[in-house]
C-alpha positions in Angstrom: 34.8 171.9 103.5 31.3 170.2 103.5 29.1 169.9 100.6 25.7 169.2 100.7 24.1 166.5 98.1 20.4 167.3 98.0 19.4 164.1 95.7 17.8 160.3 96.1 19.8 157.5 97.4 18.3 154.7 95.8 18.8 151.1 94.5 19.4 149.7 91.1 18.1 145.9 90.5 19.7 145.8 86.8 18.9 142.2 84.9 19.8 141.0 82.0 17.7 139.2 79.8 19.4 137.0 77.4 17.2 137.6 74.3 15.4 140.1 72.0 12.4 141.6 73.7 11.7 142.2 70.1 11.0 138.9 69.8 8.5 138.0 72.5 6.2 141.4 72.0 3.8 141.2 69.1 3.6 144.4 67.5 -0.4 144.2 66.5 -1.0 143.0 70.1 0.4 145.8 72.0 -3.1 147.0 73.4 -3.2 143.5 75.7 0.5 143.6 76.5 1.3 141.0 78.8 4.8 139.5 78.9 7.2 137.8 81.3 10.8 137.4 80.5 13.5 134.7 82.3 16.2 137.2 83.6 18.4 134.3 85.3 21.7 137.4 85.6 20.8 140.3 88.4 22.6 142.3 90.4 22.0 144.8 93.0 23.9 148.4 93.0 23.5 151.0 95.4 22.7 154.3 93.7 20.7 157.5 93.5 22.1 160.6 92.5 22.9 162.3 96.4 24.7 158.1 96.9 26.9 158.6 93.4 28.1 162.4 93.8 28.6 161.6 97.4 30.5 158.6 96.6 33.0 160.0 93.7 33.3 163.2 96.3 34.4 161.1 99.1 37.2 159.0 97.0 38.8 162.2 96.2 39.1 163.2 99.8 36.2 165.2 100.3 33.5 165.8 103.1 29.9 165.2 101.4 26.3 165.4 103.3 23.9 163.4 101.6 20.3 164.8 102.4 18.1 162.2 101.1 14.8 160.3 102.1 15.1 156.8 102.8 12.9 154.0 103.4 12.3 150.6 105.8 14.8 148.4 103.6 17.9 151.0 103.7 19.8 148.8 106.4 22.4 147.4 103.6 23.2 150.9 102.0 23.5 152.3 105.8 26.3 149.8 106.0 27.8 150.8 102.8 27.7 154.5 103.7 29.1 153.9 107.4 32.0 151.6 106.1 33.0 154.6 103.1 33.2 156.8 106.3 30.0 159.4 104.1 28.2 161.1 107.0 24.1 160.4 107.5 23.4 163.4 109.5 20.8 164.5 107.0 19.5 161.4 105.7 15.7 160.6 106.9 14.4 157.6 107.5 10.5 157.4 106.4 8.8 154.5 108.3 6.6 152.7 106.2 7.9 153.2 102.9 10.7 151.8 100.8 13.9 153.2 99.4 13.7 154.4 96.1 14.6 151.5 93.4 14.9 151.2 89.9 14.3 147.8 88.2 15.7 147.4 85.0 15.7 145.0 82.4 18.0 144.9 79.6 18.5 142.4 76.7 21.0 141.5 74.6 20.9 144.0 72.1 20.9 146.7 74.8 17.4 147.8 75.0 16.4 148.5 78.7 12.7 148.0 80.4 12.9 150.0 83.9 10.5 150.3 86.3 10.9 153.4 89.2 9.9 153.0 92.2 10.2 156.6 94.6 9.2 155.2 97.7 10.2 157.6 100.6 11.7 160.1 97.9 8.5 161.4 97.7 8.7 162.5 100.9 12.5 164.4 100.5 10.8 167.8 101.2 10.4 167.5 104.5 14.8 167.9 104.4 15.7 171.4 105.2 18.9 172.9 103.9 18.3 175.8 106.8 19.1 173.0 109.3 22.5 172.1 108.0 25.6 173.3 109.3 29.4 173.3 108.2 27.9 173.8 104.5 30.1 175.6 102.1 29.0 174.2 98.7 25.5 172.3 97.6 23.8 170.7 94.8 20.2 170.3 94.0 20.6 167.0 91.9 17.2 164.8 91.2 14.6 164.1 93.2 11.2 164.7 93.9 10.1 168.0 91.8 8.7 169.4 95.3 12.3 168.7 97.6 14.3 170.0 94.4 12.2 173.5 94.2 12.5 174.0 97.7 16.2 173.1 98.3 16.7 175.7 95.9 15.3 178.0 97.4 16.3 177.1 100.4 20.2 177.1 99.2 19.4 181.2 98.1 18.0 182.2 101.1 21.0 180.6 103.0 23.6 182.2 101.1 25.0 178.8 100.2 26.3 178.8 96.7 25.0 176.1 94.7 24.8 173.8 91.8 21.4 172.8 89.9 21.7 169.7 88.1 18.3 168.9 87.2 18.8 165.6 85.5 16.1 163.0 84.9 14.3 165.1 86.7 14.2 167.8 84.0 10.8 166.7 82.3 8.8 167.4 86.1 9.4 171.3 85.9 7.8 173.7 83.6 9.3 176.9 82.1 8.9 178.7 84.9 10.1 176.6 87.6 13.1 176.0 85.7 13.8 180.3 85.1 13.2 180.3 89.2 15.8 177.6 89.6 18.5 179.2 87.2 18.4 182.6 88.8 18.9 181.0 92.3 21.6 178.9 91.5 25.7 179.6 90.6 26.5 176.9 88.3 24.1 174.8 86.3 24.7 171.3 84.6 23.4 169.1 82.4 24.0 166.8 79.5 23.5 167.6 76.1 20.2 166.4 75.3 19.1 168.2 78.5 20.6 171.6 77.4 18.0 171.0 74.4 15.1 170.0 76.8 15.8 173.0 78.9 16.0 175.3 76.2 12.9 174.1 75.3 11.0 174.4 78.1 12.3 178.1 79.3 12.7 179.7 76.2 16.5 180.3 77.2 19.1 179.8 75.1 23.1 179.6 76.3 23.7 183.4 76.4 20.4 184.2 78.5 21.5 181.2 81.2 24.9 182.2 81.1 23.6 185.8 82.5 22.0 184.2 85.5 24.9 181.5 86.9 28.5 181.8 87.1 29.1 178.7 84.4 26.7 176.7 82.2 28.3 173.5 82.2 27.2 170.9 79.4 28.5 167.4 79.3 28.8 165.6 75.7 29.6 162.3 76.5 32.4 160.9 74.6 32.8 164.2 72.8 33.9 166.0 76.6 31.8 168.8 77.7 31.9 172.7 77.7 32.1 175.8 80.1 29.9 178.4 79.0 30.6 181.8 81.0 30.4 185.5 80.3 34.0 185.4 79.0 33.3 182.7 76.5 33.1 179.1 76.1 36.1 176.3 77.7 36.3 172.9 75.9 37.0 170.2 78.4 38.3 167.1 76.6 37.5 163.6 77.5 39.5 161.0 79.0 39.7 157.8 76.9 38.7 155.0 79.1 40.7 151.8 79.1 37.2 150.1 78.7 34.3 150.9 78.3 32.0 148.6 80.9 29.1 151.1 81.8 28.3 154.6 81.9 25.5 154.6 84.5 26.4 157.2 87.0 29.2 158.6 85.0 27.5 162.0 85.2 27.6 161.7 88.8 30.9 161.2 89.1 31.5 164.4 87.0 29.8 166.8 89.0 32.0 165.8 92.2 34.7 166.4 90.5 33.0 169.8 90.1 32.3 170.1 93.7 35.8 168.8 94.5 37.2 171.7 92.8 35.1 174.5 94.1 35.7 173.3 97.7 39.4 173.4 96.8 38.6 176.8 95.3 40.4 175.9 91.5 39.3 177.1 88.5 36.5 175.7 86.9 38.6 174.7 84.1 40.4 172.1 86.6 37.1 171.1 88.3 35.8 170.3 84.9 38.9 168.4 84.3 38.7 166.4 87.0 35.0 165.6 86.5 35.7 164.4 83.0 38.6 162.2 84.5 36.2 160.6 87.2 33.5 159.9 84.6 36.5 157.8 82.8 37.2 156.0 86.0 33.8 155.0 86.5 32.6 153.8 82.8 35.5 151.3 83.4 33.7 149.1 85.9 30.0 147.8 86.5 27.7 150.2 88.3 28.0 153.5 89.8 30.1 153.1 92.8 32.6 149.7 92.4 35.2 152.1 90.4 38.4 152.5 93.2 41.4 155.3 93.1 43.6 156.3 95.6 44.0 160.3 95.7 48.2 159.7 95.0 46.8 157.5 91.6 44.3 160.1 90.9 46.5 162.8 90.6 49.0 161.3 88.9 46.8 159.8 86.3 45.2 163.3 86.1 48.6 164.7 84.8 48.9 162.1 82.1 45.5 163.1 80.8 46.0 166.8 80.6 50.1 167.4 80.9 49.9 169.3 84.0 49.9 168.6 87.5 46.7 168.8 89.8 47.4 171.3 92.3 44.8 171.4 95.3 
């Protein structure tokens, strides 16, 4: 009951400077830009999409297979994946380079400044989905535009039913990439202002995706997120948060709940379901992967949201 998480696995350097950037930049001196800010609060999280999925999907009992590129400085997160028990059978070291990083800056009205480094995500392609075994499900969440085109294709030509979450990564493909990637794939998510991005770019609306994939799946943030399928669309409600501490990787955390559910072959309805729950869990604490549950706690917090029991 594998699944395979083509995406980065990356670090997030998140600081907090504690003024207005808005007051340091002058607005008629833009052109000669140069600024330095005192960020005395940081923190380090791991991250990356392939780390986040793999992480919610491994809470909830399941067996995912990061393949990811990875660079000199990836001893700490090796740790962090060996001591969650999350397998690094496909994960590539690439000597010479560094693990992809984000450095962000945010001040205290919540405007962010954030740098992206991909280091050896550039070099993801070289990962083949054709030498995986054991795979019953995958996802082709962001990375570099070349490794996300050619998992895709790779996940076709295997037979391997697939997701295509395309992310942040969105803006990289043109029209026809994206057409290529919705006809190979069985499920496609994104957010809602990526629905309107990917509209955009293919010419597609929700009806012509919907005749390609099994289920168009659109997250709306605090407003839940819908199932669009030949039969008509699903409303998924959300699940109120007891606080609301940060929604980085909250979209991560939903599509393992996704992949939990198609491994445990239940309707995409309940999938969905539990996705939206995970995304709750996860805005409750700081950074992508510090939010805990036991699978008991989980279920049982599952049938208080929606009045049912989880049956897997």
């Amino acid at each position: 009951m594998a699944a395979l998480i083509c995406g980065s696995l990356a670090y997030d350097s998140i600081m907090v400077f504690q003024e207005r950037f808005r007051d340091h930049i002058l607005p008629d001196q833009v052109h000669i830009l140069n600024v330095s800010f005192l960020v005395p609060e940081m923190r380090r999280e791991f991250g990356g999409c392939a780390g986040n999925i793999s992480y919610n999907l491994k809470m909830l009992g399941g067996d995912p297979l990061p393949m990811a590129a990875v660079g000199d400085d990836f001893a700490p997160y090796r740790q962090h994946l060996d001591q969650l028990g999350i397998s690094r059978q496909y994960v590539r070291a690439v000597e010479g380079t560094f693990t992809a990083q984000a450095f962000i800056t945010t001040d205290i009205d919540d405007n962010q400044i954030t740098a992206f480094h991909p280091g050896a995500m550039m070099e993801s392609k070289l990962n083949q989905v054709k030498e995986t075994q054991g795979v019953r499900v995958g996802i082709v969440a962001p990375d570099s535009k070349e490794a996300m085109m050619q998992h895709s294709e790779q996940f076709a030509e295997a037979g391997i039913p697939h997701i295509f979450d395309p992310g942040q990564g969105l803006p990289l493909f043109d029209g026809n990439d994206l057409r290529a990637c919705i006809e190979r794939a069985d499920w496609i998510t994104v957010n809602d202002y990526e629905a309107k991005l990917l509209g955009e770019r293919t010419g597609m609306d929700i009806a012509d995706i919907v005749k390609h994939v099994k289920a168009y799946i659109i997250t709306r943030g605090p407003d839940g997120s819908e199932i669009h399928t030949a039969d008509g669309v699903t409303n998924i409600p959300p699940v109120p948060p007891a606080r609301v501490v940060d929604p980085t990787g909250c979209g991560d955390a939903y599509r393992a709940g996704l992949l939990w559910g198609i491994l445990n072959d239940t309707s995409l309805e309940t999938a969905a379901r539990m996705g939206s729950l995970l995304g709750s869990l996860k805005i409750e604490q700081q950074g992508p992967q510090n939010h805990r549950i036991s699978q008991a706690d989980f279920a049982q917090r599952y049938e208080q949201a929606f009045g049912e029991a989880l049956a897997l």
